[in-house]
N, C-alpha and C positions, 0 to 999 in steps of 0.2 A: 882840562877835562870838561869844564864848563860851556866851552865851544862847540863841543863835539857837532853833527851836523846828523842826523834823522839817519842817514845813511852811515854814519862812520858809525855812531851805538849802535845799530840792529848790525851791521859787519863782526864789531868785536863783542860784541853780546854773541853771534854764534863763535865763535872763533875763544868763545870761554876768558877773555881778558874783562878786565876793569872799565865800568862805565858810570857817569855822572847819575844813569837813573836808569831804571829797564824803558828797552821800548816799549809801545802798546801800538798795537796793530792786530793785523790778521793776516795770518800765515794760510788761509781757507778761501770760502767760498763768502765772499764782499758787496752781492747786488743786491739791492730793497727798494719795494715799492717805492717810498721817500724819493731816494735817490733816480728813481727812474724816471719819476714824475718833475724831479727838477732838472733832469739831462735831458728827457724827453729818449733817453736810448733805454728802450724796451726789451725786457723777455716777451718772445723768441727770441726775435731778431737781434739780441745783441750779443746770443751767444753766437751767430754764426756770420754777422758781419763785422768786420777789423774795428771800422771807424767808430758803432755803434757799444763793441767791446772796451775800446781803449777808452771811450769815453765814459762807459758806466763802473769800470776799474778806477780812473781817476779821481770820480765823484768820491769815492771811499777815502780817500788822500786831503782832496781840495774843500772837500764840503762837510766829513763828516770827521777829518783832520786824525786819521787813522794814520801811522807812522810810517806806512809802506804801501805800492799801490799792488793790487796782486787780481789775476786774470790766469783762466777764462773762471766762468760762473757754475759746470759739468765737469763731467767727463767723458764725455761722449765719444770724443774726436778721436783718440785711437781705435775704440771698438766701431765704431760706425765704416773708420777708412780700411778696417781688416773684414768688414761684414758681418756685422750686427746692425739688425734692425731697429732704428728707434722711431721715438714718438717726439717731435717737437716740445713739450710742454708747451704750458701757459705762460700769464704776467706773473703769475706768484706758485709755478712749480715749474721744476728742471727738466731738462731731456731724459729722455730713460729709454732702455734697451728693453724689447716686448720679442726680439729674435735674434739667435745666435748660429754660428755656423757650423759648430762639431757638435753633433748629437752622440755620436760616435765616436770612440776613442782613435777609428782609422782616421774620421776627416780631420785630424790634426794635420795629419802627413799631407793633404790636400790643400793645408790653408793658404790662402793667395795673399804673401808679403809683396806689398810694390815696392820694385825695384827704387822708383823714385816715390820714397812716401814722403819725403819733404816738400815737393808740390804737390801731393793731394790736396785737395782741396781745402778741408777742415783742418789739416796740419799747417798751411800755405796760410790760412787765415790768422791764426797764432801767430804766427814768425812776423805776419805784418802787423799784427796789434803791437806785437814787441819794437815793432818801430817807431811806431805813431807815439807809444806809449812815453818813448826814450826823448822823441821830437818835441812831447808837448808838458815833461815834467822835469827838476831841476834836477842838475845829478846827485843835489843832495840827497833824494827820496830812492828809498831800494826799491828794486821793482820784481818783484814775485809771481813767476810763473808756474804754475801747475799741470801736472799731468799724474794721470793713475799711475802705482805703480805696480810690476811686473805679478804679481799675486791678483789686485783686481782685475788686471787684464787677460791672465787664465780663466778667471770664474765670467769675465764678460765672453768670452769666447766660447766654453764650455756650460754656462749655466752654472747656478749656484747648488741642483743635486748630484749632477756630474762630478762638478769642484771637487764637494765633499767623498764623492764616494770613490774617486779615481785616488786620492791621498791613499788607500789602502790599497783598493784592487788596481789599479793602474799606476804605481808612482813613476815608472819610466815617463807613461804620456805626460804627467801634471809637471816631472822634471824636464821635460823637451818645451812643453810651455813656459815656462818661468825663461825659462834660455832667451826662448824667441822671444819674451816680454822684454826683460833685462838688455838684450840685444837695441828693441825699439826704443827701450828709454834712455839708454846712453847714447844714440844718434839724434834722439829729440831733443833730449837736455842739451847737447854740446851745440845745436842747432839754434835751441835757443840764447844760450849763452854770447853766442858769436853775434846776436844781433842785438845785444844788450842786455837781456836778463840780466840780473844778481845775482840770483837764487830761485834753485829749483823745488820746488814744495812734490813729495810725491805720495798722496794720499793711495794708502794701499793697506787699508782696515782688513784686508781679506786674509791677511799675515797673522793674525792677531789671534788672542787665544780665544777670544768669543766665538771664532769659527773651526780652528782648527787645535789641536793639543798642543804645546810649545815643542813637544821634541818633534813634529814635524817642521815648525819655526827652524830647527838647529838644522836639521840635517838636511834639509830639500831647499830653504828659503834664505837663510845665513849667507850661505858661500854665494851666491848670487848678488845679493846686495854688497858686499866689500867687493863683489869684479864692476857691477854699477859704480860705485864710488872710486877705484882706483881710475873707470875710464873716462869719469866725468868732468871735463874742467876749471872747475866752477863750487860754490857750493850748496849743499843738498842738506833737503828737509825730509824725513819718516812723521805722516802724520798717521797715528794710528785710533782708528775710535772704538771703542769700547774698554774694556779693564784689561789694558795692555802691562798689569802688573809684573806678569810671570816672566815676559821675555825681553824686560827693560834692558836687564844686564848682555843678554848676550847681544840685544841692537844696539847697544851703548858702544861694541867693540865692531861695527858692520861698516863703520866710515859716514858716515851721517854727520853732519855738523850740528844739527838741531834733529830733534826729539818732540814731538807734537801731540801732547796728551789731551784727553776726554776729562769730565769732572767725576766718572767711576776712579779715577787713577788719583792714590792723594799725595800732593806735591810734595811732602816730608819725606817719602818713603821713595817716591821718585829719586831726590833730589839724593837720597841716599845711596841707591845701587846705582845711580848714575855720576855722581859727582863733576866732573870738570872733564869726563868723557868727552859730552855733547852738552848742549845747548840744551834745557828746559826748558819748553815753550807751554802756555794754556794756562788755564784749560776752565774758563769760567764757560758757565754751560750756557750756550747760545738759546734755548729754550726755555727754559727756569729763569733764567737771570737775566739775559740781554733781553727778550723778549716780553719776559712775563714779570719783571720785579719792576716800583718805580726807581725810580734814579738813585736815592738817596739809599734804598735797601742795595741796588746794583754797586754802587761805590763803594760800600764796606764789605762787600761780597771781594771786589775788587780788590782790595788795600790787604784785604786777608790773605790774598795770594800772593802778594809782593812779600809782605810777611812772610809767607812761608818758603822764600826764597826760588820763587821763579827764575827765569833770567828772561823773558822775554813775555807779559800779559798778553795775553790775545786769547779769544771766543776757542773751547775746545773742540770747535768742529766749525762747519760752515753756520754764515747768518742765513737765521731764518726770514723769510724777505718782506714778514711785515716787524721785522723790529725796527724801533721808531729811530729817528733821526735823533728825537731830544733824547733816548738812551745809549745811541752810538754816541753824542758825544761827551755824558757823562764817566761813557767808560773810560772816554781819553781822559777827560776833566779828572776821575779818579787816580791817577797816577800822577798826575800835577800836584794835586790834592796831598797825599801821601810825604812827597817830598817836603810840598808845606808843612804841615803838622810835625814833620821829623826835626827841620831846622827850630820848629817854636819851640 
């Protein structure tokens, strides 16, 4: 068990078996000034060039010795390749969506899926970062790919007062969305997969009970997710942010291998309705603590959540991209730390 290799614990750490130590990594969003400034691969440009990608993914792995590499740094790339307008961001903020294409509940029936969205462009660059990524790291290291999942990519299509208000007045349209989502992420995932991914992380907060009431979770968003998971080949991640308390139990039965909590969510009570379901991942807050604590207050922040029986430490949500280098890799150092103190 001592052996284990970076990739076999983050494997059987989702897979709910026995491992030497939990990983620590990040199952989110990985790019920091720091790291940019030592790859020289930059936001914009490295969310939407491969080489520029793979290479500031890496950094997270090689420099800040986080236990998996994981890419891209947005989520832009499906709502952008269906028609949403975005804004490049900055060196130290993301792409964002400023226009969407159903203002109307008809232009759903309108929405232009490509035939081939596996060469669009922004989907095309992914698939290649996942080569470069597989080319230039050991296969010891998991390699974690990202994509929204089937809930944000209704609300990126629809807008976020549409979203909400079509749940009531429209749930036919928001169920015909959620299809056509679930549809694109089981052809993305199995796309990425094929060209080496490990694991598919699918950030889709839009699920969650901070937007929506959980018995629309059951009944319009449930049965979606377990036809995602049955057609995926590979394994998948639910990263959900905010007090994803309510509808732990019924994602715990959706097929998901891992489970990716926020620091609203507290990991005893997780760890409770969740048990050996799925994978417990998180949920140290990327802004209070990665960001904002020093090292020493970060690491006992840290050690408290292995404590309270994680199975996998990692930031509950994306880094913020000026947390420092010497706090990334306290966080790692925390989990070393941890196991020392246990053997003394």
């Amino acid at each position: 068990m001592t052996d284990l290799t970076p990739k076999e614990r983050f494997m059987r750490a989702l897979e709910c078996k026995d491992v030497d130590k939990v990983p620590v990594c990040s199952v989110t969003q990985t790019g920091t000034i720091q790291l940019m400034e030592i790859t020289g691969a930059k936001w914009p440009e490295a969310h939407f060039d491969a080489e520029k990608m793979a290479t500031l993914a890496i950094a997270g792995h090689e420099v800040a010795g986080l236990e998996a590499v994981r890419y891209p740094f947005d989520g832009t790339d499906i709502p952008q390749t269906l028609g949403c307008k975005i804004i490049e961001g900055t060196y130290d903020t993301q792409p964002s969506i400023v226009d969407f294409p159903c203002k109307k509940s008809k232009d759903v029936n309108d929405l232009d899926i490509p035939e081939n969205l596996l060469e669009c462009e922004r989907v095309a660059t992914l698939l290649k970062t996942t080569d470069i990524v597989k080319e230039r790291v050991s296969d010891e290291i998991p390699v974690v790919a990202g994509m929204l999942g089937p809930a944000a990519l209704a609300m990126s299509l629809v807008g976020a007062k549409n979203y909400l208000m079509w749940f009531i007045s429209k749930p036919d349209t928001i169920k015909e969305l959620l299809t056509i989502g679930t549809d694109i992420c089981i052809e993305y995932s199995n796309a990425l997969l094929e060209h080496g991914a490990d694991v598919i992380c699918l950030p889709d907060s839009e699920a969650g009970p901070d937007l929506i009431p959980p018995e629309f979770f059951e009944t319009m968003i449930l049965d979606e997710y377990k036809r995602l998971n049955q057609k995926v080949h590979g394994k998948t991640i639910a990263h959900i942010c905010g007090d994803a308390s309510d509808i732990l139990e019924p994602l715990s039965t959706s097929g998901f291998d891992g489970i990716s909590i926020e620091e609203k969510v507290d990991v005893g009570y997780a760890k409770s309705i969740i048990g050996n379901k799925a994978c417990l991942i998180g949920n140290i807050s990327p802004v209070h603590t990665l960001l904002g604590m020093p090292p020493e207050k970060l690491k006992e922040e840290a050690k408290a959540c292995i404590d309270d029986d994680i199975d996998i430490l990692a930031p509950g949500c994306g880094l913020a991209p000026h947390t420092s280098l010497k706090n990334l890799k306290a966080f790692v150092d925390s989990r070393d730390e941890y196991y020392l103190e246990k053997e003394g």
